[in-house]
Wavefront OBJ file of the C-alpha trace (Angstrom):
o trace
v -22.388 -4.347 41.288
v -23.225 -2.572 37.705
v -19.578 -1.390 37.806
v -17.784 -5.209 38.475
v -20.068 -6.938 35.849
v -19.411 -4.235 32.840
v -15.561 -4.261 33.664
v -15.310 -8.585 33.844
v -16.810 -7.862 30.813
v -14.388 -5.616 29.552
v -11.918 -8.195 30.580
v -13.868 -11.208 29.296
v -13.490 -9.684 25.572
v -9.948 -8.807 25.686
v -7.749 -11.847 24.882
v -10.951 -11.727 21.363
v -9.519 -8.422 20.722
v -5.794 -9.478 21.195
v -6.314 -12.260 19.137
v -7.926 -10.610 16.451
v -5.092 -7.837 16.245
v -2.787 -10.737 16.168
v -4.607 -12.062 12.926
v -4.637 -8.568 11.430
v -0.874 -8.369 11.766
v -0.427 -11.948 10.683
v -2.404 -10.926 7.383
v -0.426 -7.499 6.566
v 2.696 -9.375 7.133
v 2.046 -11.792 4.735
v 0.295 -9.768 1.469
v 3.445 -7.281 2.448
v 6.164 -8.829 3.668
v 9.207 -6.986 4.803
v 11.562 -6.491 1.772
v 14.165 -8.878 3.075
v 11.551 -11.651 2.521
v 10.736 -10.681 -1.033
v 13.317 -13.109 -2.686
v 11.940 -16.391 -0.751
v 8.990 -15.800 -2.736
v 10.762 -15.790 -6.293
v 10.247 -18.961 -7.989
v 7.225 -19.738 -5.863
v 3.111 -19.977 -6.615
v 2.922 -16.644 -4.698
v 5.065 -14.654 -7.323
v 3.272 -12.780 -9.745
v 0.065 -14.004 -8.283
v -1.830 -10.750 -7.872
v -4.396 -10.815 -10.809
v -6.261 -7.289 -11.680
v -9.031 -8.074 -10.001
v -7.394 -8.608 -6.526
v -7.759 -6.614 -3.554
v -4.190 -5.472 -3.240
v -3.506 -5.476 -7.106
v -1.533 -2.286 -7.911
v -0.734 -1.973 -3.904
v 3.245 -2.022 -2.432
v 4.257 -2.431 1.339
v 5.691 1.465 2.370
v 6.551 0.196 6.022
v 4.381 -0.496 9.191
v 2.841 1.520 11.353
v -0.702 1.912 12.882
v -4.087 0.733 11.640
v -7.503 0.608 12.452
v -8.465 -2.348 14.262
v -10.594 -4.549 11.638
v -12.421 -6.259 14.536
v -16.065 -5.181 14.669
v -15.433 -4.674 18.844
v -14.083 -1.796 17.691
v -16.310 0.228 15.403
v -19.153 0.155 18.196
v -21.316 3.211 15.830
v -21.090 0.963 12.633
v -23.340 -1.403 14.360
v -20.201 -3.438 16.596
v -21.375 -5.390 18.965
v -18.930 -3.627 21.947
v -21.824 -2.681 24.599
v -21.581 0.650 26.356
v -21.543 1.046 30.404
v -24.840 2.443 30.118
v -27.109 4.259 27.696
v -27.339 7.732 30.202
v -26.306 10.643 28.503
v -22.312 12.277 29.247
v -22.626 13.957 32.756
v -24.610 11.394 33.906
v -22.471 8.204 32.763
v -21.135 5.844 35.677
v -17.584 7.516 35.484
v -15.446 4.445 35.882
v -16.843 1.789 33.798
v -17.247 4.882 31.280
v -13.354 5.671 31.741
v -12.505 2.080 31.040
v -14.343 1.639 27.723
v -13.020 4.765 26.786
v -8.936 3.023 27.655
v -10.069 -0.424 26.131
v -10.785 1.602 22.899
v -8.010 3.631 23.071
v -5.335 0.740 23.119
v -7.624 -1.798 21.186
v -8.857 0.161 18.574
v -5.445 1.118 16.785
v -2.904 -1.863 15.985
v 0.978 -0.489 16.394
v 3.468 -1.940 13.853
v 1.207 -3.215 10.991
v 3.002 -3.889 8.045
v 1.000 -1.012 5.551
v 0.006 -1.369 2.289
v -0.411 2.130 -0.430
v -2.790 1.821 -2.828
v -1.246 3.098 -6.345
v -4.399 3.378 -7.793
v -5.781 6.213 -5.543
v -3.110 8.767 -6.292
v -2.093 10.092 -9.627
v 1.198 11.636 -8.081
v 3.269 10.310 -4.737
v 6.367 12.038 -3.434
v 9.088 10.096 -1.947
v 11.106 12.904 0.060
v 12.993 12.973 3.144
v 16.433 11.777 3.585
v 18.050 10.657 0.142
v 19.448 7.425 1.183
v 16.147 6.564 2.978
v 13.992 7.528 0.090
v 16.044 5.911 -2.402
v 15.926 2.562 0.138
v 11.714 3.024 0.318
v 11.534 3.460 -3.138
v 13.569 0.375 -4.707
v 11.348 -1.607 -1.781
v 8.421 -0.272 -3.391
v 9.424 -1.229 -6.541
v 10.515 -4.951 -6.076
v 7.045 -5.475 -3.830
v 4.904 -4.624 -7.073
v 7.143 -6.301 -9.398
v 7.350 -9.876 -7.347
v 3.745 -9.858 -6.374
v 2.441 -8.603 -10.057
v 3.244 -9.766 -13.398
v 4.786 -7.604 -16.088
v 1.199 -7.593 -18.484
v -0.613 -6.260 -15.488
v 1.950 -3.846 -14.134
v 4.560 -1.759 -16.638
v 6.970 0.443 -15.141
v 8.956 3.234 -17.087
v 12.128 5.557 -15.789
v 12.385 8.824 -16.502
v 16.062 9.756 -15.609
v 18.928 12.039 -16.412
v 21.116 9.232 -16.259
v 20.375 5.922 -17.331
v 23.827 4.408 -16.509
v 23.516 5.145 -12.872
v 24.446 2.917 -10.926
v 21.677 2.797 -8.219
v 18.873 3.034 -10.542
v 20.501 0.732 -13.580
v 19.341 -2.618 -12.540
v 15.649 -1.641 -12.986
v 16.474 -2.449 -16.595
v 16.557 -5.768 -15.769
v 13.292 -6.200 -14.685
v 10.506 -7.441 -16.992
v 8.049 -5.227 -15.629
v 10.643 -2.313 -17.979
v 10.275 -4.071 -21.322
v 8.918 -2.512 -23.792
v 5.582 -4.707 -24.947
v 6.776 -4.742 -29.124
v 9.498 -2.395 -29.387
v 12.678 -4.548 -30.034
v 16.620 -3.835 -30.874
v 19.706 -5.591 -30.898
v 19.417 -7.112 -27.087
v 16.122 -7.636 -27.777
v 13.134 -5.803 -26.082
v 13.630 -2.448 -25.451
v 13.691 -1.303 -21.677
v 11.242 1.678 -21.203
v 13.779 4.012 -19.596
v 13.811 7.063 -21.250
v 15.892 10.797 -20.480
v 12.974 12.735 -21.509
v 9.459 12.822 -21.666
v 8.667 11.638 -25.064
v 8.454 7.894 -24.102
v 4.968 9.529 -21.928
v 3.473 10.962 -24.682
v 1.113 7.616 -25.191
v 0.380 8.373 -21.698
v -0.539 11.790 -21.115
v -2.898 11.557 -23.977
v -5.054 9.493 -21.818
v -7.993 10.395 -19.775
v -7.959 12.583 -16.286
v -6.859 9.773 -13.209
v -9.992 8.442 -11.334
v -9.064 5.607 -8.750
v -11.702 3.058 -9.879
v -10.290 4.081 -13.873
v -9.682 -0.122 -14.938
v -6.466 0.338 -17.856
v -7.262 -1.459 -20.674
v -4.037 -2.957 -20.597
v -0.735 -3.083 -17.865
v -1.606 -0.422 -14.857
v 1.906 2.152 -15.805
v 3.754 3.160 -12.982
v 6.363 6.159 -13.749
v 9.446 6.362 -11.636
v 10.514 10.067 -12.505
v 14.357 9.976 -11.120
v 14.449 13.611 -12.308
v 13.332 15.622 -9.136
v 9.509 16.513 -10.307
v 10.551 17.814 -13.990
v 8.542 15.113 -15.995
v 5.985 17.849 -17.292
v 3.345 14.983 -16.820
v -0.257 16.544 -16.201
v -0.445 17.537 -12.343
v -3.579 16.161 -12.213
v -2.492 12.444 -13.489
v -4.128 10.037 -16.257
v -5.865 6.971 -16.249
v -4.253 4.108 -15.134
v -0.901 6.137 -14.472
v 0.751 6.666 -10.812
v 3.763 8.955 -11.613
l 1 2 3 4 5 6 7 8 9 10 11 12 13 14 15 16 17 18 19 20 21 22 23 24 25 26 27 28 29 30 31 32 33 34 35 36 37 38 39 40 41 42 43 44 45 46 47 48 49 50 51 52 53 54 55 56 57 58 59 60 61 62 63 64 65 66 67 68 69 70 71 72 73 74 75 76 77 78 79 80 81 82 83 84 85 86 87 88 89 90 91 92 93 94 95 96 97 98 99 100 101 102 103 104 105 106 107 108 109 110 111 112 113 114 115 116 117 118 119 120 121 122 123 124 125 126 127 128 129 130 131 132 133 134 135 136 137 138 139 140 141 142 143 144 145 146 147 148 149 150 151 152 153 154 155 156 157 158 159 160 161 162 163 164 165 166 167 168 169 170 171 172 173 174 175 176 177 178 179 180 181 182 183 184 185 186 187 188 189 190 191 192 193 194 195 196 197 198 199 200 201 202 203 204 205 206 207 208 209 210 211 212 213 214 215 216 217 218 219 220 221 222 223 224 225 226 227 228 229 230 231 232 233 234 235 236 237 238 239 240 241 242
């Protein structure tokens, strides 16, 4: 009798736990939203709308995968509120309800394709490796998600490259997010794309990275195009993902 009321139990919770990964997904999907969706938002409230002080300020989409279910169901030891088939200790748990608590938080507790979201500010240094073509793709998605969602006084990006004429990496000059703050020429504002490493010099003269460091201006994101040969400090500077 123990056994049939813990597992309706188990069932009664299930479509709160469905509905709730549901919601997470619905959430992810719409602070990152697959890179085919980025140019709806141009033009709209939502573009450049990510102020400093936001939760996902300084963040970009870098595909889906799984997460952690956000549901408190699902965290029973940070004080959740899913209730155990009994309080016995291991040998001596009823071994079926035990078995199903154990399956419910096995599929419940992770949810599959959730758009994810990296968090710049953590990491002085990411790597984008793997296939060329694929890394190249993942990196201009990472690029236009942080330049649509944040605007170019609270997010500065500068190129390091061998070749600033090439032709898969050219039109970053064209965004705003590239223009050099008071430097001007001819065109008009300089675009921070440089072949060496003496437009980072204001940078690396900075403070060691800490993820909570708060840049007193634009947070700098270097796209080094060069294979690793930047000679920025391995372990980063304030307010600088490389």
């Amino acid at each position: 009798a123990d056994r049939k009321e813990y597992l309706r139990y188990l069932a009664g919770i299930r479509p709160r736990v469905t509905s709730s990964a549901g919601a997470q997904v619905a959430f992810f999907s719409y602070h990152a939203p697959h890179p085919d969706d980025l140019l709806s938002i141009i033009g709209t409230p939502r573009q450049w709308s990510r102020p400093a002080n936001a939760d996902f300020y300084a963040a970009t989409r870098i595909g889906v995968g799984e997460q952690p279910a956000v549901d408190r169901l699902m965290k029973p030891s940070a004080g959740g509120e899913l209730a155990g088939p009994s309080a016995a200790p291991q040998p001596y748990l009823e071994p079926v309800a035990n078995m199903w608590v154990v399956k419910f938080l096995r599929t419940h507790g992770l949810i599959h394709d959730c758009p994810k979201l990296l968090q710049l500010r953590t990491f002085p240094t990411i790597a984008v490796g793997g296939d060329p073509a694929g890394a190249a793709g993942l990196l201009t998605a990472m690029i236009c998600h942080l330049t649509v969602f944040h605007p170019p006084d609270l997010l500065q990006l500068r190129v390091l490259t061998e070749n600033p004429d090439d032709p898969e990496w050219s039109w970053v000059k064209w965004l705003p997010h590239a223009q050099h703050p008071t430097h001007t020429d001819g065109a008009g504002p300089t675009r921070m794309i440089y072949t060496r490493p003496d437009g980072l010099s204001d940078l690396t003269a900075r403070g060691p990275h800490t993820p909570d460091a708060a840049p007193a201006g634009p947070y700098v994101v270097v796209i080094d195009l060069t294979g690793g040969n930047a000679g920025f400090p391995p372990d980063g500077r304030a307010g600088v993902t490389v």
